[in-house]
Kinemage of the C-alpha trace (Angstrom):
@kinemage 1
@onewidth
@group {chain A} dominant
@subgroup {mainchain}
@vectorlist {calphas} color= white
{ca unk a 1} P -11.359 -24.266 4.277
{ca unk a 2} L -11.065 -20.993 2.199
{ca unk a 3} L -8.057 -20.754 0.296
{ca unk a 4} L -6.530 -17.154 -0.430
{ca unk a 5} L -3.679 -15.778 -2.277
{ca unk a 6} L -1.578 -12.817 -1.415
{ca unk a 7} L -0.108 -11.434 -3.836
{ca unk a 8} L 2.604 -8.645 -3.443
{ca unk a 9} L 2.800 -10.499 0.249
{ca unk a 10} L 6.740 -9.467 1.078
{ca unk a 11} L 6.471 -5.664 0.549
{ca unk a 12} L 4.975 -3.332 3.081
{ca unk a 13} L 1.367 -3.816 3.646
{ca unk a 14} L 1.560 -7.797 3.215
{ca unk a 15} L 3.455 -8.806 6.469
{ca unk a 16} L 0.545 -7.077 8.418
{ca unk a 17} L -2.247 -8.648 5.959
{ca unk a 18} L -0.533 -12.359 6.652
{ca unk a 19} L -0.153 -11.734 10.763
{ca unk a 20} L -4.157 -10.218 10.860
{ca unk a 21} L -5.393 -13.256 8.351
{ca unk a 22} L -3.946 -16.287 10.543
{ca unk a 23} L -4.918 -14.407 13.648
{ca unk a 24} L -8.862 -13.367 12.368
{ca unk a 25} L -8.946 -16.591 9.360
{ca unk a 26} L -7.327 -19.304 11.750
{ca unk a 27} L -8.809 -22.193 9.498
{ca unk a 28} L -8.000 -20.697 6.075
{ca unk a 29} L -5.003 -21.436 3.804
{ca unk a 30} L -3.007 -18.865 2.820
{ca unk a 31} L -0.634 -18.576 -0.089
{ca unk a 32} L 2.010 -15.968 -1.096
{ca unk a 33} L 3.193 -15.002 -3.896
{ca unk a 34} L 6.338 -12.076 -4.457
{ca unk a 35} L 8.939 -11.872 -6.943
{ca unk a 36} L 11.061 -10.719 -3.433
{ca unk a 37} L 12.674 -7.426 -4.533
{ca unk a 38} L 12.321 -6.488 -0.661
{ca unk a 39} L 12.549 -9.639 0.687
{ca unk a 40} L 15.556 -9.157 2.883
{ca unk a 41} L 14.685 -5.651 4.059
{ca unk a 42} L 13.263 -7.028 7.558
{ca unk a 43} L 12.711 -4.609 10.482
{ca unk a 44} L 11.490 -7.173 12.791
{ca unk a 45} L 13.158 -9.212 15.351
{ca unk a 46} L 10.589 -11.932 15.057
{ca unk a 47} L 10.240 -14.529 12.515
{ca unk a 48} L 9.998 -13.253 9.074
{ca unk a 49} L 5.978 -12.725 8.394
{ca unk a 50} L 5.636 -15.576 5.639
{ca unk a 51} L 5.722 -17.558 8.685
{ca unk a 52} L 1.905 -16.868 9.126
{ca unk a 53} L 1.748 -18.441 5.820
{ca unk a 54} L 0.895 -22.448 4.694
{ca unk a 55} L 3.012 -21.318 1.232
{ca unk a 56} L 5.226 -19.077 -0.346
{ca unk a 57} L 5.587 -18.720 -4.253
{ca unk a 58} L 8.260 -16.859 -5.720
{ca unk a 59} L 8.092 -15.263 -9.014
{ca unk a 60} L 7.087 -12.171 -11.225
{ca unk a 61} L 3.833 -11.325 -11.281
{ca unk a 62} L 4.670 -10.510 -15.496
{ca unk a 63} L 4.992 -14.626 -15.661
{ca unk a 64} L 1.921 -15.497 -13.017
{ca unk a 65} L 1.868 -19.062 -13.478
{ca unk a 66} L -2.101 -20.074 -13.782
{ca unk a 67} L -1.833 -23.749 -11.870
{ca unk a 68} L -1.276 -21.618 -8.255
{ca unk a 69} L -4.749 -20.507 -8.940
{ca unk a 70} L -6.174 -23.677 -9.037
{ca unk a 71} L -8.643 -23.618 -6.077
{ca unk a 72} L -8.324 -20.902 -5.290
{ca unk a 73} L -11.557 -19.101 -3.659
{ca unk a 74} L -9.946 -15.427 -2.790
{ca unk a 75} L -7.181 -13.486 -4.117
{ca unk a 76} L -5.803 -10.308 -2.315
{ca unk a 77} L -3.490 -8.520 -4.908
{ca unk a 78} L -1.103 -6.348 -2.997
{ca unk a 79} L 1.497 -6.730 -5.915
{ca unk a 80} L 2.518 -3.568 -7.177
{ca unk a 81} L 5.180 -0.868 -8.749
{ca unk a 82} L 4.052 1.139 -5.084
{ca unk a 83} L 5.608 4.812 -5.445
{ca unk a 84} L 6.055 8.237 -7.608
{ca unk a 85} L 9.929 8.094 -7.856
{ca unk a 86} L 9.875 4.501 -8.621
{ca unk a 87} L 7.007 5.432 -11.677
{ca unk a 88} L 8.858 8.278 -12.599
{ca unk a 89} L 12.037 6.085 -13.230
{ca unk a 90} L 10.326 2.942 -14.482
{ca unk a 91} L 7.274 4.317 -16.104
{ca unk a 92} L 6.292 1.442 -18.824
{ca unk a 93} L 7.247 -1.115 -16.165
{ca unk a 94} L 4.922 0.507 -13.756
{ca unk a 95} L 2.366 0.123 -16.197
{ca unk a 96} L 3.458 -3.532 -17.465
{ca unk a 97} L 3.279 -4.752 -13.526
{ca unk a 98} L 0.870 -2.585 -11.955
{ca unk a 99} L -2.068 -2.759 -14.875
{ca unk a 100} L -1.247 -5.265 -17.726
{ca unk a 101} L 0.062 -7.915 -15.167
{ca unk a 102} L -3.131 -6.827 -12.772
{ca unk a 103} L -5.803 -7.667 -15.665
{ca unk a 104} L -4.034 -10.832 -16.978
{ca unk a 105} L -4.240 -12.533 -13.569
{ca unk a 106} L -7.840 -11.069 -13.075
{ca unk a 107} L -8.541 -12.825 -16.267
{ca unk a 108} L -6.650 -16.170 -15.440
{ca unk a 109} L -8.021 -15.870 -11.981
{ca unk a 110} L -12.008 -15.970 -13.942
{ca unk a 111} L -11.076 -18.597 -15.809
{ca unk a 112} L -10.105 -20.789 -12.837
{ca unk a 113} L -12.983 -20.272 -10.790
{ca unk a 114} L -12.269 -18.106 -8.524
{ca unk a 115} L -14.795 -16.250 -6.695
{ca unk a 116} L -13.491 -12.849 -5.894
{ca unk a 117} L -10.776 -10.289 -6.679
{ca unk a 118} L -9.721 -7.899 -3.448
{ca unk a 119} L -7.776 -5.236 -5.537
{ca unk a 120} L -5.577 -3.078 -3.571
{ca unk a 121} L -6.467 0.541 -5.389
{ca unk a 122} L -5.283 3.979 -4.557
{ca unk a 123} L -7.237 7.496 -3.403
{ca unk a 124} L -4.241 9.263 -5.440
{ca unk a 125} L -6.188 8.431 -8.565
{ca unk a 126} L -8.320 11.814 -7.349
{ca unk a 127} L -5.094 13.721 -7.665
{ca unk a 128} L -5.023 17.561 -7.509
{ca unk a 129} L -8.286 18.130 -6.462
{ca unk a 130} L -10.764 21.125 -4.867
{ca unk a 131} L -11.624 22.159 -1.569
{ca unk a 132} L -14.625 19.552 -1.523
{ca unk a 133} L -13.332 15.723 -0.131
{ca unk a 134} L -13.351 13.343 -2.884
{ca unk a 135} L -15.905 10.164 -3.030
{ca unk a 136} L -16.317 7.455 -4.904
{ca unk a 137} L -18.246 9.711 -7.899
{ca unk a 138} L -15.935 12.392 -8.323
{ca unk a 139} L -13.812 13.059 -11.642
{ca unk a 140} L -10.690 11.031 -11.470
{ca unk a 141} L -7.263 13.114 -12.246
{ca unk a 142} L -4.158 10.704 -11.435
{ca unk a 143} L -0.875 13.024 -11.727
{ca unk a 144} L 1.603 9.922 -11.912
{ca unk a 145} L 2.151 6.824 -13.388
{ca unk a 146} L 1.229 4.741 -10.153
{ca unk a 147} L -1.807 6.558 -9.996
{ca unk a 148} L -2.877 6.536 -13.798
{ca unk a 149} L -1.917 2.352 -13.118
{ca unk a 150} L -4.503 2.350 -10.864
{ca unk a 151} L -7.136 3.888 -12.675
{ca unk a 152} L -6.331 1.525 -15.733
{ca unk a 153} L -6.775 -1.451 -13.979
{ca unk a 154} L -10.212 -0.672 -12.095
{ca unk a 155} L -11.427 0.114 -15.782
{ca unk a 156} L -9.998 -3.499 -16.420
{ca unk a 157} L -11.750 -5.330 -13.630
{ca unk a 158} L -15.227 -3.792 -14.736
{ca unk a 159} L -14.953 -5.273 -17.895
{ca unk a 160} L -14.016 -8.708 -16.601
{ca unk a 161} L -16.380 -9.148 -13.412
{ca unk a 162} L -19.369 -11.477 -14.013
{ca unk a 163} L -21.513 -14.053 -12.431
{ca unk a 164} L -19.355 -16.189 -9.698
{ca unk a 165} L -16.560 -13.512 -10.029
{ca unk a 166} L -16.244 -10.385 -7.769
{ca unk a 167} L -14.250 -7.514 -8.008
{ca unk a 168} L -13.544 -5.250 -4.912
{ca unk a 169} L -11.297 -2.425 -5.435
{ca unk a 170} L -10.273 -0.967 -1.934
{ca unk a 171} L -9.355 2.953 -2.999
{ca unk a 172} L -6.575 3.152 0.182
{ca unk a 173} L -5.606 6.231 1.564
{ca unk a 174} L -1.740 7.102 2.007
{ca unk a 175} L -0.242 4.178 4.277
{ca unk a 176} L 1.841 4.645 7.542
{ca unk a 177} L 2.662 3.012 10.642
{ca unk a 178} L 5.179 -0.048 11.692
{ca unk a 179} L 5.362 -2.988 9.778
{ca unk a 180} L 8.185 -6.177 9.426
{ca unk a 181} L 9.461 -4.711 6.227
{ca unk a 182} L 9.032 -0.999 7.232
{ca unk a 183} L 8.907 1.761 4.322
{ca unk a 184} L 10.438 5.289 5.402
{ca unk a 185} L 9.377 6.835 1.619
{ca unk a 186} L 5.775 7.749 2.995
{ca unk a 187} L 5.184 11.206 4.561
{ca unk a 188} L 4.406 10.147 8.007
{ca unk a 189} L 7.132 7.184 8.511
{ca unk a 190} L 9.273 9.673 6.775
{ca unk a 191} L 8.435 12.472 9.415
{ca unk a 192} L 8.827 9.841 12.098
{ca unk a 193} L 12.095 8.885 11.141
{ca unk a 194} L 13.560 12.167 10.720
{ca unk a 195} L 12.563 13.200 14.250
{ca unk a 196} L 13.135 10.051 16.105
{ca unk a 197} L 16.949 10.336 14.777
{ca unk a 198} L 17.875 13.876 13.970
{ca unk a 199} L 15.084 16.134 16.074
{ca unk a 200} L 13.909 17.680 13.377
{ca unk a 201} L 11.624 17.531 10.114
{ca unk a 202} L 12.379 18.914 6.789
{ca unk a 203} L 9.325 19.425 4.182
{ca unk a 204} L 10.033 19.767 0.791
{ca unk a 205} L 6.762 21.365 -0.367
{ca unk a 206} L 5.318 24.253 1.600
{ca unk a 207} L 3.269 21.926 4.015
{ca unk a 208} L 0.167 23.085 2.566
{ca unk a 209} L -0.826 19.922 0.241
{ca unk a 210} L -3.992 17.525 1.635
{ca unk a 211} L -3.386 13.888 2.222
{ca unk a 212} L -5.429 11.055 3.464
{ca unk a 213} L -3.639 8.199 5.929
{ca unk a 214} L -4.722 4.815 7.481
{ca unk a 215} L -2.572 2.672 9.225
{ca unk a 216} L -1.841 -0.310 7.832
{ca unk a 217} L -2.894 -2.509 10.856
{ca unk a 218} L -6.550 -0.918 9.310
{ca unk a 219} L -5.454 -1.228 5.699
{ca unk a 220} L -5.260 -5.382 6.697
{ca unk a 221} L -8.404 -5.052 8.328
{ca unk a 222} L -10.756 -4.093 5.676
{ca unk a 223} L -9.150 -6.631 3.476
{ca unk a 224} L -10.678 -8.701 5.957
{ca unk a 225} L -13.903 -6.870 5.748
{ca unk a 226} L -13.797 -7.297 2.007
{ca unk a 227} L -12.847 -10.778 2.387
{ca unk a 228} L -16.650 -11.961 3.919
{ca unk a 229} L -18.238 -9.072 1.887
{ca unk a 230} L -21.201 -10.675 0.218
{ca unk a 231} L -22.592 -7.407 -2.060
{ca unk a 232} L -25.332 -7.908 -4.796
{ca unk a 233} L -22.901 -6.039 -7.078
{ca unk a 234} L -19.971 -7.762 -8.944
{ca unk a 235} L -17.695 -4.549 -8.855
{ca unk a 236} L -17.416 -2.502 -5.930
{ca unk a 237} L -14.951 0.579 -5.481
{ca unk a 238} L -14.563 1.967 -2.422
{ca unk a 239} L -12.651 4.795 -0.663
{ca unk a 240} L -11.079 3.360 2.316
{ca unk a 241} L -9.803 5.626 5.382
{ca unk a 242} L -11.440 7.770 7.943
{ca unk a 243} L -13.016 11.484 7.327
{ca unk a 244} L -10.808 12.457 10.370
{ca unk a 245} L -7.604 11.321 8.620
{ca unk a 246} L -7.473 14.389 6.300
{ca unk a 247} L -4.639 15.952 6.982
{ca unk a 248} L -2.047 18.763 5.767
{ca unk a 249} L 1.708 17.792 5.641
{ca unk a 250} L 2.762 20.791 7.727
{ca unk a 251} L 0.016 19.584 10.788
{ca unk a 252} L 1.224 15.376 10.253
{ca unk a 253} L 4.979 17.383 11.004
{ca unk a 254} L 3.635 19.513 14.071
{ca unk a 255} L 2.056 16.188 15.265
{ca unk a 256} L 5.101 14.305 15.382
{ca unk a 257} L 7.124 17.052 16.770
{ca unk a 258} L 4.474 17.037 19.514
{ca unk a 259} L 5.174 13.214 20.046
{ca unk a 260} L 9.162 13.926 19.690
{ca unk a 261} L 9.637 16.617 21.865
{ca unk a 262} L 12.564 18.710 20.759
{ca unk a 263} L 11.943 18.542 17.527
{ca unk a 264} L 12.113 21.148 14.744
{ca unk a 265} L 9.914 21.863 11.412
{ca unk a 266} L 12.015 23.487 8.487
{ca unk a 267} L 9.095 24.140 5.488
{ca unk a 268} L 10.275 25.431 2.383
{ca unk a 269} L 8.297 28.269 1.884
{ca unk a 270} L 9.265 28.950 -2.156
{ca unk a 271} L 8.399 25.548 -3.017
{ca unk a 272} L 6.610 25.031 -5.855
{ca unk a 273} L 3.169 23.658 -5.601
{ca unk a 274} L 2.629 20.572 -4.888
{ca unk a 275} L -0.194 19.712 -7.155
{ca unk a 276} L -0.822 15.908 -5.396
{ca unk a 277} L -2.977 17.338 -2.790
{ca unk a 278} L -6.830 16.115 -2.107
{ca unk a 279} L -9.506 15.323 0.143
{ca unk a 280} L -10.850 11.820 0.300
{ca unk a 281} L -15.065 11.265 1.569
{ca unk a 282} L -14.417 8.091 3.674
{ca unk a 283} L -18.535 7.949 4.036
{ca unk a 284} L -19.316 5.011 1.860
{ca unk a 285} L -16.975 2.394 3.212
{ca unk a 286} L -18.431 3.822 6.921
{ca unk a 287} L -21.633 2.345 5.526
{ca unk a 288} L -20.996 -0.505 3.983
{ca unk a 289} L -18.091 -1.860 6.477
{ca unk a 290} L -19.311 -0.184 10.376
{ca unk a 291} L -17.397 -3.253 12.022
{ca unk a 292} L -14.266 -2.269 10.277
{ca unk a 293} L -13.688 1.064 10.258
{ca unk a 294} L -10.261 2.820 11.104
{ca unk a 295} L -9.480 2.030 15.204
{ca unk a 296} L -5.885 3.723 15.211
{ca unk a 297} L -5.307 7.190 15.183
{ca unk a 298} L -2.554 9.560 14.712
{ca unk a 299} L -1.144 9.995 17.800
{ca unk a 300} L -0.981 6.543 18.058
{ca unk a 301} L 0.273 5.236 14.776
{ca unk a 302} L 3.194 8.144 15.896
{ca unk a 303} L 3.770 6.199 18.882
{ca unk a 304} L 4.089 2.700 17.131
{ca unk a 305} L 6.371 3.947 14.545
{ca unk a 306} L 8.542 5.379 17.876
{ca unk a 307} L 8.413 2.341 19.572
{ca unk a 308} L 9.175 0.181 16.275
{ca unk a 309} L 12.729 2.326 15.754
{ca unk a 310} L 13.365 2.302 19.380
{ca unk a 311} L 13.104 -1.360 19.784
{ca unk a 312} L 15.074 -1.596 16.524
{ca unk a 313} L 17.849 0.415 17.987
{ca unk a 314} L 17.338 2.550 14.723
{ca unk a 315} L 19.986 5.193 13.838
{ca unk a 316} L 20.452 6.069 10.113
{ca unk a 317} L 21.229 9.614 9.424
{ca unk a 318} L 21.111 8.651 6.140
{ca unk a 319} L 17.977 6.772 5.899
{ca unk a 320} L 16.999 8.589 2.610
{ca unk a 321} L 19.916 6.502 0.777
{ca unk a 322} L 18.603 3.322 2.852
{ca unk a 323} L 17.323 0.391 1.652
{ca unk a 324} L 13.943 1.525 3.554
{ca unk a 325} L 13.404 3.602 0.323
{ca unk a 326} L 12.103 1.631 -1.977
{ca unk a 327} L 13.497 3.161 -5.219
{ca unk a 328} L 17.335 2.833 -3.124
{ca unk a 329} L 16.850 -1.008 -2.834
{ca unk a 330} L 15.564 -1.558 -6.771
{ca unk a 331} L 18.777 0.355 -8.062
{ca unk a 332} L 20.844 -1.319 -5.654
{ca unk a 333} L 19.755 -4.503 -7.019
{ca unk a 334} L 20.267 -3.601 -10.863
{ca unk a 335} L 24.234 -2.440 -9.514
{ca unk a 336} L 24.829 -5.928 -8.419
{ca unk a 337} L 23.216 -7.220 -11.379
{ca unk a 338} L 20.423 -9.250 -9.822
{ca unk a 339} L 18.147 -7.169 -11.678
{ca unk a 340} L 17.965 -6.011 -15.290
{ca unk a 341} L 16.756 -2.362 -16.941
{ca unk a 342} L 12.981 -3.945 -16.969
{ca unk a 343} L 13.185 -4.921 -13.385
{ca unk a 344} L 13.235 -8.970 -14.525
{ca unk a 345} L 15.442 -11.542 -12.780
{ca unk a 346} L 18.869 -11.599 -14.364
{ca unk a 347} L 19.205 -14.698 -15.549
């Protein structure tokens, strides 16, 4: 029985890891582990998703205590300081969670046998880039402090890999679509959200800048892929997405409007530019990982996220000062005192 730890487990991406694992792993045992900053920000009616787990470890991934490793064969690390506003606020403890944390349990995780290291890495490490769609061997130019944490900590893991320990960092492209602890501070959820409850879609930038998307159902399934991966390499980085997922923000608005009918697109024409804008080359990972590749498109993830706020009887006006932003549900934690200046537990 293959034992595997997900780390980072009760944000957005891990509820949909956890459900695809126990559906596509049946026989393996998997372990969670989240210091729960989002814990209680469910948008499910179901059970909550550590249900699809065998255990649940709470705790800050600052103070990873080295016995839960202890056989161990697979760790997914999910765990993770996961926007720009959130870095831009909390810079050094971006860095102290996202890298320092990151290559301290890589390094306990070594030392305890296990095999390999599923890191969950970021295409915004190409930043502001060129016409020409980024692969794996283009210059790296992170703008922010997530991205830069990124970076950082694949550098880490190439120094650490060896014989009988693996390191695959999956280089995701910009998540969307439903989840049981849904995120509304990513462009398309975002766009979604504004159409689904107030017909219409404002974009701060001038709609111009390039991003990347996958849905996370896909984002679970090449974890799976990377799970069985059996590589002669010990470190493996690869850009994970679909070629066809390039898109502008302006046409990811004028998609949803099409999906929302009635909806209208206000672009702010004297923005500044928006520097974060890039092309990702998804042509590696079609390679390497044919079985896996992206199956849900736009239009569809569009329709999921509908159907997910419909069945949720969703109706914030104000869902920008929600709890569904992430940076909104860290600060309203520190007001009530439950969290301190460094993001630790009060005690």
């Amino acid at each position: 029985m293959q034992r595997i730890l997900i780390t980072g487990n009760m944000g957005y991406v891990g509820p949909v890891v956890a459900r695809h694992l126990r559906k596509t792993l049946p026989d393996s045992y998997l372990m969670g582990f989240d210091i729960g900053y989002y814990a209680r920000n469910l948008t499910t009616r179901g059970l909550a998703p550590e249900s699809y787990l065998d255990v649940q470890f709470f705790g800050d991934m600052r103070k990873f205590p080295e016995k839960i490793l202890k056989d161990v064969d697979a760790i997914i690390h999910l765990a993770a300081i996961s926007n720009d506003p959130i870095g831009n606020k909390f810079e050094t403890v971006t860095y102290d969670i996202n890298f320092h944390a990151s290559e301290n349990l890589a390094k306990k995780a070594r030392s305890a046998g296990v095999k390999k290291f599923i890191f969950a890495s970021s295409c915004s490490m190409y930043g502001a880039a060129d016409d020409h769609a980024k692969d794996e061997n283009s210059t790296l130019n992170p703008l922010t402090a997530y991205a830069r944490s990124k970076v950082k900590t694949e550098e880490a893991l190439m120094g650490i890999v060896g014989p009988g320990f693996q390191a695959i960092c999956l280089r995701f492209a910009t998540a969307c679509g439903m989840s049981d602890r849904l995120r509304l501070d990513l462009v398309l959820n975002d766009f979604v959200a504004s159409a689904f409850v107030d017909k219409n879609i404002k974009i701060l930038s001038d709609g111009s800048p390039w991003r990347p998307l996958i849905n996370v159902k896909d984002m679970a399934r090449a974890i799976e892929w990377a799970i069985g991966y059996k590589p002669g390499d010990v470190f493996l980085a690869v850009n994970v997405g679909s070629s066809k997922w390039n898109y502008q923000v302006k046409s990811l608005a004028e998609a949803v409007a099409a999906q929302i009918p009635g909806t209208g697109i206000d672009i702010n024409k004297d923005a500044a530019p928006d520097k974060r804008s890039y092309q990702v080359n998804f042509d590696k990972f079609s390679k390497i990982a044919p079985d896996h590749l992206p199956r849900y498109d736009l239009i569809q993830t569009i329709q999921e996220l509908k159907q997910g706020l419909s069945e949720l009887e969703f109706n914030d006006h104000n869902f920008r000062q929600s709890r569904l932003m992430r940076l909104n549900e860290l600060e309203y934690l520190r007001s009530i005192n439950v969290l301190n200046d460094q993001l630790y537990m009060s005690s």
